[in-house]
PDB file of the backbone (N, CA, C, O) and the ligand in Angstrom, with CONECT records:
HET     ZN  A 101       1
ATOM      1  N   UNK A   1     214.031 164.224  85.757  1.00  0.00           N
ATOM      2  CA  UNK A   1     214.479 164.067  84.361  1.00  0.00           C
ATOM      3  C   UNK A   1     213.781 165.108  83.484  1.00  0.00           C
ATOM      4  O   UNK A   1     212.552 165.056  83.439  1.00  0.00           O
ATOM      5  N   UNK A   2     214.567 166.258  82.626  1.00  0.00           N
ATOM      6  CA  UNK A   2     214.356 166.310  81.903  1.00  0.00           C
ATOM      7  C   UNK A   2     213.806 165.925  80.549  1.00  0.00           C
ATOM      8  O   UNK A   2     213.937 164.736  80.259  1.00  0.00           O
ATOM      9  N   UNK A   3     213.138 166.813  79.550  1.00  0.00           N
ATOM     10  CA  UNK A   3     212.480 166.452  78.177  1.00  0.00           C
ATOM     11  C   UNK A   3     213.829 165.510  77.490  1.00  0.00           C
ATOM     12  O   UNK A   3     214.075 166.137  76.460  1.00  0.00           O
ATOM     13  N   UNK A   4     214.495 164.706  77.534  1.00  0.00           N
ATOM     14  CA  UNK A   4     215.550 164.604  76.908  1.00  0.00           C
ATOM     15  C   UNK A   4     216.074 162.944  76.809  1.00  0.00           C
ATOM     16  O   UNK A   4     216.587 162.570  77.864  1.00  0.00           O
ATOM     17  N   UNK A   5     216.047 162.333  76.173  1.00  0.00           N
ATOM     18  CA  UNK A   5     217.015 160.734  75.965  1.00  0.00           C
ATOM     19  C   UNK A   5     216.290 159.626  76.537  1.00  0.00           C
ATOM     20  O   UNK A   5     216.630 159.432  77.705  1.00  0.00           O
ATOM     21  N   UNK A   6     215.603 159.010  76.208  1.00  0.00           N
ATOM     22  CA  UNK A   6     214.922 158.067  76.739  1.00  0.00           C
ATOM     23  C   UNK A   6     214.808 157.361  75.477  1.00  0.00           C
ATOM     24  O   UNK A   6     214.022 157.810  74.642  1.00  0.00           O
ATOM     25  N   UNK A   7     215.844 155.758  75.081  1.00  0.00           N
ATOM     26  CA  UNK A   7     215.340 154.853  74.217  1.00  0.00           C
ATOM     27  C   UNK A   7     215.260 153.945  74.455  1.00  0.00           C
ATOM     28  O   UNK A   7     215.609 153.459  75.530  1.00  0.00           O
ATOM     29  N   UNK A   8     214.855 153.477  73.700  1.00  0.00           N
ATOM     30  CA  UNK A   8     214.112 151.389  73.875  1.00  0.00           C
ATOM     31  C   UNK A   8     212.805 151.297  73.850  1.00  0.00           C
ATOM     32  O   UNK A   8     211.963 151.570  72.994  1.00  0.00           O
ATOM     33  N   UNK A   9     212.726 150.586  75.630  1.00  0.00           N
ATOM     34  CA  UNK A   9     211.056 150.194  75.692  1.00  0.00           C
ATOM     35  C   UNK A   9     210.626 151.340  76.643  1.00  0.00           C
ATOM     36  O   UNK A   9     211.211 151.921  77.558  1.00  0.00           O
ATOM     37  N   UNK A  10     209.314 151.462  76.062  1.00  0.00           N
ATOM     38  CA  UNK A  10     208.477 152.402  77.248  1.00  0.00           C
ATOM     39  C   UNK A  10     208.697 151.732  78.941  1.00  0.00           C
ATOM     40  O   UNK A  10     208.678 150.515  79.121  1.00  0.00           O
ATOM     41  N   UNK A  11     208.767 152.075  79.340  1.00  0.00           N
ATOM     42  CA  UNK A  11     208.987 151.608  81.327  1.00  0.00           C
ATOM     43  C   UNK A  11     207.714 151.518  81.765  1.00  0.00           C
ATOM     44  O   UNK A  11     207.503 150.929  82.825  1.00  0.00           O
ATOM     45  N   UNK A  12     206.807 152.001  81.135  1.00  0.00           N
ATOM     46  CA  UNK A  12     205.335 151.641  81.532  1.00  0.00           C
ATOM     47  C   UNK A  12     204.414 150.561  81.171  1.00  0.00           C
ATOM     48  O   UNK A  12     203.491 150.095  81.839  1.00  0.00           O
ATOM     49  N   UNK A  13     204.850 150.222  79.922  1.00  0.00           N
ATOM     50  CA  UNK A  13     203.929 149.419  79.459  1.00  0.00           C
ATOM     51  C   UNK A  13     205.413 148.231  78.453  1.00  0.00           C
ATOM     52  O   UNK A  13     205.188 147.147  77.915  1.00  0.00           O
ATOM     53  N   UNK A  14     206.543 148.832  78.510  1.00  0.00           N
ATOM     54  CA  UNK A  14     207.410 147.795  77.905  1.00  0.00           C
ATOM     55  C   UNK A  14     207.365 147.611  76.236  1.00  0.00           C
ATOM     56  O   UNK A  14     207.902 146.612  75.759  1.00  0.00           O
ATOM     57  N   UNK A  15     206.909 148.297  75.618  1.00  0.00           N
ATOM     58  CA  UNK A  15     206.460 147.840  74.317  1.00  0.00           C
ATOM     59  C   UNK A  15     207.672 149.336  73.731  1.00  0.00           C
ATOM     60  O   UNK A  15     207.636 150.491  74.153  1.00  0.00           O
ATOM     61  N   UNK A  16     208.411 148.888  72.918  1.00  0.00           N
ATOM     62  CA  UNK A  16     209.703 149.382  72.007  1.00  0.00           C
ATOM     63  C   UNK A  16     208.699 150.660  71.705  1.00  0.00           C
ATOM     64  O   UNK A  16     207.685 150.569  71.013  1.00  0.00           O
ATOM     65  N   UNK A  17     209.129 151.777  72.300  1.00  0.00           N
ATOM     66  CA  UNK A  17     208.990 153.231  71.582  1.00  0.00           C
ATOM     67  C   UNK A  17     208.828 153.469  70.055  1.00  0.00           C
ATOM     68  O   UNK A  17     209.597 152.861  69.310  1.00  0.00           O
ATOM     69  N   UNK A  18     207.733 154.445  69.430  1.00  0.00           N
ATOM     70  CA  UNK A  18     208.354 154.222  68.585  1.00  0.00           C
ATOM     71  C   UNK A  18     208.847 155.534  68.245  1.00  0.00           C
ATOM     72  O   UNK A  18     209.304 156.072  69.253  1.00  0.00           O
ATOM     73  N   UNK A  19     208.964 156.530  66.829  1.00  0.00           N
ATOM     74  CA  UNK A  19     209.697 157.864  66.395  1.00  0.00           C
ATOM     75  C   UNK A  19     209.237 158.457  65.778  1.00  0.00           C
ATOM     76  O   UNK A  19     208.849 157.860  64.774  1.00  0.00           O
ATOM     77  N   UNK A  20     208.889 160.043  65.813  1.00  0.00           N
ATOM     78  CA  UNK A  20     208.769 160.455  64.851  1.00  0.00           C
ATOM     79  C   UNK A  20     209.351 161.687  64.758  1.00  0.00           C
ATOM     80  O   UNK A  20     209.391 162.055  65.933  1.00  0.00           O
ATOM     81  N   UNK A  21     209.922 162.725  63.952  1.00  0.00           N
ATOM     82  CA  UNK A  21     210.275 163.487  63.412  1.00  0.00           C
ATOM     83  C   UNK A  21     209.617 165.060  63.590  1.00  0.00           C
ATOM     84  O   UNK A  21     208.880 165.248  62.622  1.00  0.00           O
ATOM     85  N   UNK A  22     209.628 166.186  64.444  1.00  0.00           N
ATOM     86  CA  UNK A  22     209.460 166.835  64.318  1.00  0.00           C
ATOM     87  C   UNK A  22     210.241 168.462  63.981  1.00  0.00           C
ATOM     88  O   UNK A  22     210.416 169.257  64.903  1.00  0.00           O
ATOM     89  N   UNK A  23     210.728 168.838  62.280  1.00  0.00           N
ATOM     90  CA  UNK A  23     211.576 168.906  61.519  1.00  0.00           C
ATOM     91  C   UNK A  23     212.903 168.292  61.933  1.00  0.00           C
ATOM     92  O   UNK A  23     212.947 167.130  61.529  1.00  0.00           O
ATOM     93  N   UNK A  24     214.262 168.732  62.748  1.00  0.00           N
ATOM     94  CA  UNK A  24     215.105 167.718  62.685  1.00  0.00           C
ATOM     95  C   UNK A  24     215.296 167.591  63.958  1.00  0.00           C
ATOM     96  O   UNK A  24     216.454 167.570  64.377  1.00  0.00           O
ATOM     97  N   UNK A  25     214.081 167.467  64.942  1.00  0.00           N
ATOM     98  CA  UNK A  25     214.059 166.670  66.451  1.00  0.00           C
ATOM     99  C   UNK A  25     213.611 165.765  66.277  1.00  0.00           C
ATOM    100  O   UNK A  25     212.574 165.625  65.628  1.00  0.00           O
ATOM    101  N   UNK A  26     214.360 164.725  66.891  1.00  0.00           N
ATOM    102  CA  UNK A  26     213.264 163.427  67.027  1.00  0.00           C
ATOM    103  C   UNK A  26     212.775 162.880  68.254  1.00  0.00           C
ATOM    104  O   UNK A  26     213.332 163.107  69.328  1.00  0.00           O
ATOM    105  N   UNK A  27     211.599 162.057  68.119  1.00  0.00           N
ATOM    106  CA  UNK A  27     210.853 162.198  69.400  1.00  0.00           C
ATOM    107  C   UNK A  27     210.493 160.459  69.200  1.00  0.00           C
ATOM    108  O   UNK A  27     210.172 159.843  68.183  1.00  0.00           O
ATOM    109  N   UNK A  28     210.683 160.013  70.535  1.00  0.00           N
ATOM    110  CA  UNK A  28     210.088 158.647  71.272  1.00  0.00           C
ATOM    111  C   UNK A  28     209.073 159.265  71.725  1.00  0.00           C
ATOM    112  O   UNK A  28     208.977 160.437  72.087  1.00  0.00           O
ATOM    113  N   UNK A  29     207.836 157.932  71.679  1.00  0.00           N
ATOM    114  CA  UNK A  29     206.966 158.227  72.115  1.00  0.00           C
ATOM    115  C   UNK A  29     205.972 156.504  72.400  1.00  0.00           C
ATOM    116  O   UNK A  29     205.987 155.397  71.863  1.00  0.00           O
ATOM    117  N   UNK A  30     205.331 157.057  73.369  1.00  0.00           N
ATOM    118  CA  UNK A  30     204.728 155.495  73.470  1.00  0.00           C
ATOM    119  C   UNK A  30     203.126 155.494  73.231  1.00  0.00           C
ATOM    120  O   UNK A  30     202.581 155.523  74.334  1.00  0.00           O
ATOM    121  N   UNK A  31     202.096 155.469  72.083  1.00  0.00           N
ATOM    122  CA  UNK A  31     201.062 155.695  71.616  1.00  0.00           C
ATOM    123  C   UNK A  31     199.818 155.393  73.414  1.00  0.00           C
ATOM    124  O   UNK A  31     199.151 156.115  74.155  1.00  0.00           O
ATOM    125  N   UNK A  32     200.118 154.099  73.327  1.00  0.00           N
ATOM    126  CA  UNK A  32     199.581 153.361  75.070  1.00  0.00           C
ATOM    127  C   UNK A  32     199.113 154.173  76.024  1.00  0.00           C
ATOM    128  O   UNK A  32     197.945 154.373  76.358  1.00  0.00           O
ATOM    129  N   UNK A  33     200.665 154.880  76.668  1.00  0.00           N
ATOM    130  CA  UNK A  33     200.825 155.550  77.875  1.00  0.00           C
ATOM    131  C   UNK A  33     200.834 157.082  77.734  1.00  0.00           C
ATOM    132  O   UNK A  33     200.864 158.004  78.550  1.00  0.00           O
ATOM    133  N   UNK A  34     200.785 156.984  75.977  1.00  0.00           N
ATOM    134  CA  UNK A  34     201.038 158.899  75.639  1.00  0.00           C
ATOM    135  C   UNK A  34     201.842 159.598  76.613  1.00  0.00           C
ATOM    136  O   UNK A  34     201.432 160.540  77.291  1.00  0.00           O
ATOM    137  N   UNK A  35     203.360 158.951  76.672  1.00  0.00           N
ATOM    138  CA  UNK A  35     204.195 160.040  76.628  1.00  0.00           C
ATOM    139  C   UNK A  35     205.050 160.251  75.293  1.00  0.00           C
ATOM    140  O   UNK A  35     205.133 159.779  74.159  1.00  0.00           O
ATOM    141  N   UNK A  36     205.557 161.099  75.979  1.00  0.00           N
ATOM    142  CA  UNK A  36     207.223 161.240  74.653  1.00  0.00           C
ATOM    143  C   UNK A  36     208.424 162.270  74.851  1.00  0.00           C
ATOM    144  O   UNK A  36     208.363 163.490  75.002  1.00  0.00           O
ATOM    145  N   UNK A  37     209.299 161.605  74.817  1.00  0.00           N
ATOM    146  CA  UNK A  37     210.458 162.361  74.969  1.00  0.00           C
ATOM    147  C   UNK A  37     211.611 162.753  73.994  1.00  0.00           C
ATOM    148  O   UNK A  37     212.175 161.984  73.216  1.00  0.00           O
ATOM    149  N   UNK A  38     211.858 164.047  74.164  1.00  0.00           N
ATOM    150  CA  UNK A  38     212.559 164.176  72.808  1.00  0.00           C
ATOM    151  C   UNK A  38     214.595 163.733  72.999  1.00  0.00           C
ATOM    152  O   UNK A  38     215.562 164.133  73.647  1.00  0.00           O
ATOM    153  N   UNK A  39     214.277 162.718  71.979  1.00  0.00           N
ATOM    154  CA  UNK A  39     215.573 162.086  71.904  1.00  0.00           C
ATOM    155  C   UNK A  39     217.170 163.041  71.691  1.00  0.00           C
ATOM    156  O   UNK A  39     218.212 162.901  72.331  1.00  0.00           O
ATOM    157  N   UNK A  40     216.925 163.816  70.783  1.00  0.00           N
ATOM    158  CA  UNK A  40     217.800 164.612  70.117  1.00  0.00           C
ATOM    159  C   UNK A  40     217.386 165.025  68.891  1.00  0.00           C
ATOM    160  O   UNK A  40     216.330 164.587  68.433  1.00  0.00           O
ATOM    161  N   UNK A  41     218.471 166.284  67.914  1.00  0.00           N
ATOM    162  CA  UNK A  41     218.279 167.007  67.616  1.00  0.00           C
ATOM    163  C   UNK A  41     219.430 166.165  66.287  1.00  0.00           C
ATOM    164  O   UNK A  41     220.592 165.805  66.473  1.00  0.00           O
ATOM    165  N   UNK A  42     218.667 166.053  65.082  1.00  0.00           N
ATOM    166  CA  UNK A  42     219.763 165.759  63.570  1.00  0.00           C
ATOM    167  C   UNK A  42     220.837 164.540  63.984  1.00  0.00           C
ATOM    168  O   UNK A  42     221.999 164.807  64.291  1.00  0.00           O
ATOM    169  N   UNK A  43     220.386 163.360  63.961  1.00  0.00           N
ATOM    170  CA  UNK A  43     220.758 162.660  64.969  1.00  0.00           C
ATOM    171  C   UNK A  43     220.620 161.204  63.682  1.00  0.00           C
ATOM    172  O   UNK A  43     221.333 160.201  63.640  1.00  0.00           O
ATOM    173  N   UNK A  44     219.590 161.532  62.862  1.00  0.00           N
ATOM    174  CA  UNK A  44     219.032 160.616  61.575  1.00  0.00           C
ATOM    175  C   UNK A  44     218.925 161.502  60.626  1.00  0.00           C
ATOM    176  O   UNK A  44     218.720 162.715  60.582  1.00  0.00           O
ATOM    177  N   UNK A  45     219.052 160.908  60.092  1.00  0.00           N
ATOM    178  CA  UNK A  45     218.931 161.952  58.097  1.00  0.00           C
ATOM    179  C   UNK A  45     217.497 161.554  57.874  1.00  0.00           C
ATOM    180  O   UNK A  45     217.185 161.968  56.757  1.00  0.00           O
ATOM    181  N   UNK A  46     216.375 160.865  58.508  1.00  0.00           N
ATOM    182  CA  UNK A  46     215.006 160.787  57.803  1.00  0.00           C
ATOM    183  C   UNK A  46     214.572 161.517  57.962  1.00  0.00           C
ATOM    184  O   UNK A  46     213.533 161.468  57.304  1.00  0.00           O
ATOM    185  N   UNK A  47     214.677 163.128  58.957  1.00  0.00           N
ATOM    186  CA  UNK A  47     213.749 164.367  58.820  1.00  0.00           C
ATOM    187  C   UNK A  47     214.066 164.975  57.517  1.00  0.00           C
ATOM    188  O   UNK A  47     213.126 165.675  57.142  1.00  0.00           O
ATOM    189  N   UNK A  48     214.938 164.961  56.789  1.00  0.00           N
ATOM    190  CA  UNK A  48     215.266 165.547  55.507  1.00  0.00           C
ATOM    191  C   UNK A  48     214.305 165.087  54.566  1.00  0.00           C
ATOM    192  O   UNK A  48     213.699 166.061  54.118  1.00  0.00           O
ATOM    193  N   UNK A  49     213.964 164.167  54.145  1.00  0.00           N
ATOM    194  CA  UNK A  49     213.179 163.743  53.005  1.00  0.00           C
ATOM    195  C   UNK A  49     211.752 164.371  53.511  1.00  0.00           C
ATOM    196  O   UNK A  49     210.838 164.622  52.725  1.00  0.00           O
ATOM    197  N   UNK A  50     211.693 164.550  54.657  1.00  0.00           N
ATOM    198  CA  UNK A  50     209.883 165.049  55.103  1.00  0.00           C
ATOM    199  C   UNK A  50     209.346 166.483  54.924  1.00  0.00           C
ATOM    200  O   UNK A  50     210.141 167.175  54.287  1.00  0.00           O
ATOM    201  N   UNK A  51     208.285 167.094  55.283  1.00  0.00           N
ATOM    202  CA  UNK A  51     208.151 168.069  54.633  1.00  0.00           C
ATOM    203  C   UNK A  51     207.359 168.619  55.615  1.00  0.00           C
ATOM    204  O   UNK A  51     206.736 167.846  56.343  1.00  0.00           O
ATOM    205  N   UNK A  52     207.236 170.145  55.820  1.00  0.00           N
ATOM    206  CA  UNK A  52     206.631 170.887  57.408  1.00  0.00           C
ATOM    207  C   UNK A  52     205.065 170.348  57.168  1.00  0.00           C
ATOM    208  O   UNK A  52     204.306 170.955  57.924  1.00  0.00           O
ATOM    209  N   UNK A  53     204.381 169.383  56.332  1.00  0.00           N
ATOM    210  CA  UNK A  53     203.013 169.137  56.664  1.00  0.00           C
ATOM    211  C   UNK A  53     203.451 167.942  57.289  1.00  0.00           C
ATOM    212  O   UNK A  53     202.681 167.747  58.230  1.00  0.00           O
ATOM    213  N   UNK A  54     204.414 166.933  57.227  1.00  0.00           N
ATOM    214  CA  UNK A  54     204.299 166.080  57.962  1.00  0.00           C
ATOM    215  C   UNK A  54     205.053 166.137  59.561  1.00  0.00           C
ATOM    216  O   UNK A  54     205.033 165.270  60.435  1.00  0.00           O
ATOM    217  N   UNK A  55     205.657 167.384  59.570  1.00  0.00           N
ATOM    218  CA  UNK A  55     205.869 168.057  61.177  1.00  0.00           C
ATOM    219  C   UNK A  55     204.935 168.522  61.536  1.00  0.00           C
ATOM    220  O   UNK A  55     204.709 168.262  62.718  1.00  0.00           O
ATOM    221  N   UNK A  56     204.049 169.278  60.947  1.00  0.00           N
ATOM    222  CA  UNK A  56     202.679 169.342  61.384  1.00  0.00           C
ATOM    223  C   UNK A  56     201.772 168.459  62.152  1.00  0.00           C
ATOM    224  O   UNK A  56     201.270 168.671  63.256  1.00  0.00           O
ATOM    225  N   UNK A  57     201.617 167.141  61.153  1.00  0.00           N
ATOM    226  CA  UNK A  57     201.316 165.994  61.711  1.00  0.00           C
ATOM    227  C   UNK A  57     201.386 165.774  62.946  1.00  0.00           C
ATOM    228  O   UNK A  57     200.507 165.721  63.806  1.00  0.00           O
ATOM    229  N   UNK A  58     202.928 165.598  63.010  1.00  0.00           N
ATOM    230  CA  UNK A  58     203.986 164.805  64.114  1.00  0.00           C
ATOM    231  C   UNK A  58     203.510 166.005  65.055  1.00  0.00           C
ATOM    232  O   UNK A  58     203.222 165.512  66.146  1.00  0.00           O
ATOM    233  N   UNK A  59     203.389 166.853  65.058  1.00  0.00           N
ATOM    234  CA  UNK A  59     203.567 168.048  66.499  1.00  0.00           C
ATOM    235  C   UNK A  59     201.946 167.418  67.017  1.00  0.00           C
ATOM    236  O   UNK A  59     201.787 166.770  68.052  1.00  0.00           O
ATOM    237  N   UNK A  60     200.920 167.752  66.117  1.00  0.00           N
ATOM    238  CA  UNK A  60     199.554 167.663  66.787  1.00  0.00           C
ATOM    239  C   UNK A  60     199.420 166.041  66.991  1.00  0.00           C
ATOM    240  O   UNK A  60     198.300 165.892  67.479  1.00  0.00           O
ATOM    241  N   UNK A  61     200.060 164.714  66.842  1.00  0.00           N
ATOM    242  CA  UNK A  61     200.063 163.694  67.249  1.00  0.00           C
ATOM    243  C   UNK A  61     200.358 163.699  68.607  1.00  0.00           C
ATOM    244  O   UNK A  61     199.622 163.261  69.491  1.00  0.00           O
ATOM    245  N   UNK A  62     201.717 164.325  68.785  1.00  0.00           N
ATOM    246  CA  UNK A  62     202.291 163.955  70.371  1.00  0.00           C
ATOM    247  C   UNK A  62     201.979 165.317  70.974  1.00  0.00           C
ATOM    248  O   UNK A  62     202.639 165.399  72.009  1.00  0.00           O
ATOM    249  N   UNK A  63     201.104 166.667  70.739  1.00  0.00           N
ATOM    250  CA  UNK A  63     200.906 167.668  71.336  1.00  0.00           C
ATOM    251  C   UNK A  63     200.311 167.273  72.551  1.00  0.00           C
ATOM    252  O   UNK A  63     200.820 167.847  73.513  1.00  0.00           O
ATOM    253  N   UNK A  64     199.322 166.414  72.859  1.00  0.00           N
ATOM    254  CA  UNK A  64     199.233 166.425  74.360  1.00  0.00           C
ATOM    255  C   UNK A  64     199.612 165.042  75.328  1.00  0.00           C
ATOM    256  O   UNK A  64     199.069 164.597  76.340  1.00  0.00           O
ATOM    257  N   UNK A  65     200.785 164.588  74.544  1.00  0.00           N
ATOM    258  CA  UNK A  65     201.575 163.330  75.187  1.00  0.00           C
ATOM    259  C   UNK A  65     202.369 164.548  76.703  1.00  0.00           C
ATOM    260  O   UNK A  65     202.587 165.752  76.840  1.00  0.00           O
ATOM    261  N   UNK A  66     202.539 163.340  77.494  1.00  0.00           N
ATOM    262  CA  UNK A  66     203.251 163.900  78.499  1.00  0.00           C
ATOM    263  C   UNK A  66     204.392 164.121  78.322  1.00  0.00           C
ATOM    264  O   UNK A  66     204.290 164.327  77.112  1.00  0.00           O
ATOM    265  N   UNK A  67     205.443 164.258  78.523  1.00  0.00           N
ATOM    266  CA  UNK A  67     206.440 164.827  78.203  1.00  0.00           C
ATOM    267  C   UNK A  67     207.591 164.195  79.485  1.00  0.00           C
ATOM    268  O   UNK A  67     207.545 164.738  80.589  1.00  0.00           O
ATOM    269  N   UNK A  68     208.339 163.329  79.304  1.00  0.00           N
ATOM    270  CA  UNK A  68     209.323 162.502  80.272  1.00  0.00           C
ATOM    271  C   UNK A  68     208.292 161.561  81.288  1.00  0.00           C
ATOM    272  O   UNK A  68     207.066 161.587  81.186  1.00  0.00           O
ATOM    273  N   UNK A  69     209.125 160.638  82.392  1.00  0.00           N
ATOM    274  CA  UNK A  69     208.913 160.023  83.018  1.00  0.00           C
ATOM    275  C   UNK A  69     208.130 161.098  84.707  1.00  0.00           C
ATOM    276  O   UNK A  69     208.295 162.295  84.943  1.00  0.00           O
ATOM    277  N   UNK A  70     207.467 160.236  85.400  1.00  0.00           N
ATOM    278  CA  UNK A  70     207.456 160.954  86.788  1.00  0.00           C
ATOM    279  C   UNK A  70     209.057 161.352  87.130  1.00  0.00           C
ATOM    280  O   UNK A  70     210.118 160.874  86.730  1.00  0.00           O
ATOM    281  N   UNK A  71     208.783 162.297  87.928  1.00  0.00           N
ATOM    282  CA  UNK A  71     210.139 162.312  88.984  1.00  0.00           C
ATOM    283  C   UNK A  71     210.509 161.453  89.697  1.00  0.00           C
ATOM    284  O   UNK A  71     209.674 160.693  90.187  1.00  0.00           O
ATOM    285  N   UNK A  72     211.425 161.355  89.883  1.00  0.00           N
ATOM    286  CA  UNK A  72     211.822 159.874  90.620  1.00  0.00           C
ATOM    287  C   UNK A  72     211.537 158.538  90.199  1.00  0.00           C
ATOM    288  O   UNK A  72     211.666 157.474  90.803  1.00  0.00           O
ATOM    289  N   UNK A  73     211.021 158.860  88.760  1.00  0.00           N
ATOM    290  CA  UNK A  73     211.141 157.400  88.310  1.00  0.00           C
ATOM    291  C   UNK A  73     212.556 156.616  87.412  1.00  0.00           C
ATOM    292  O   UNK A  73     212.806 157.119  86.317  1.00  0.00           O
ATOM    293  N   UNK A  74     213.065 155.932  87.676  1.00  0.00           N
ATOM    294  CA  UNK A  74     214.593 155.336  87.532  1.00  0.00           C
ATOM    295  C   UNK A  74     214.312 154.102  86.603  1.00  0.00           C
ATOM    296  O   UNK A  74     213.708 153.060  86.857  1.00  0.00           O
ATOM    297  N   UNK A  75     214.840 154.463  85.617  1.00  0.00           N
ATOM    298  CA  UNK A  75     214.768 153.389  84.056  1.00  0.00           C
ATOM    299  C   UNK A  75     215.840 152.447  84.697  1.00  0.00           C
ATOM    300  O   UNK A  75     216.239 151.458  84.083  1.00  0.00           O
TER     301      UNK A  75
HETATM  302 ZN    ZN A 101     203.940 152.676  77.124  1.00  0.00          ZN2+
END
């Protein structure tokens, strides 16, 4: 699996993903297990009201989250 579509609950720990905004990507992520995967691209209108310090934020929050599931792991 690709960086790409993973919503709901984390598969690791089960607890509802939550989102954040990095300008108009948005990203699941599970604080717990520190991954995150990026959902899609302008998908919600809440990156509009935000501003590149709070993509800032959002990038160095999930900068060293893992990035998708193992291989071969099946949601
Ligand atoms: Zn988790």
């Amino acid at each position: 699996m690709n960086c790409y579509s993973f919503v709901g609950n984390c598969p690791f720990c089960s607890r509802p993903f939550e989102y954040l905004n990095i300008q108009n990507d948005h990203w699941a992520y599970c604080d717990k297990c520190r991954i995150k995967e990026l959902v899609g691209k302008d998908l919600f209108p809440s990156w509009r009201v935000e501003t590149e310090a709070i993509w800032q934020a959002n990038a160095e929050k999930i900068r060293d989250y893992r990035c998708g599931l193992p291989s071969g792991f099946v949601v």
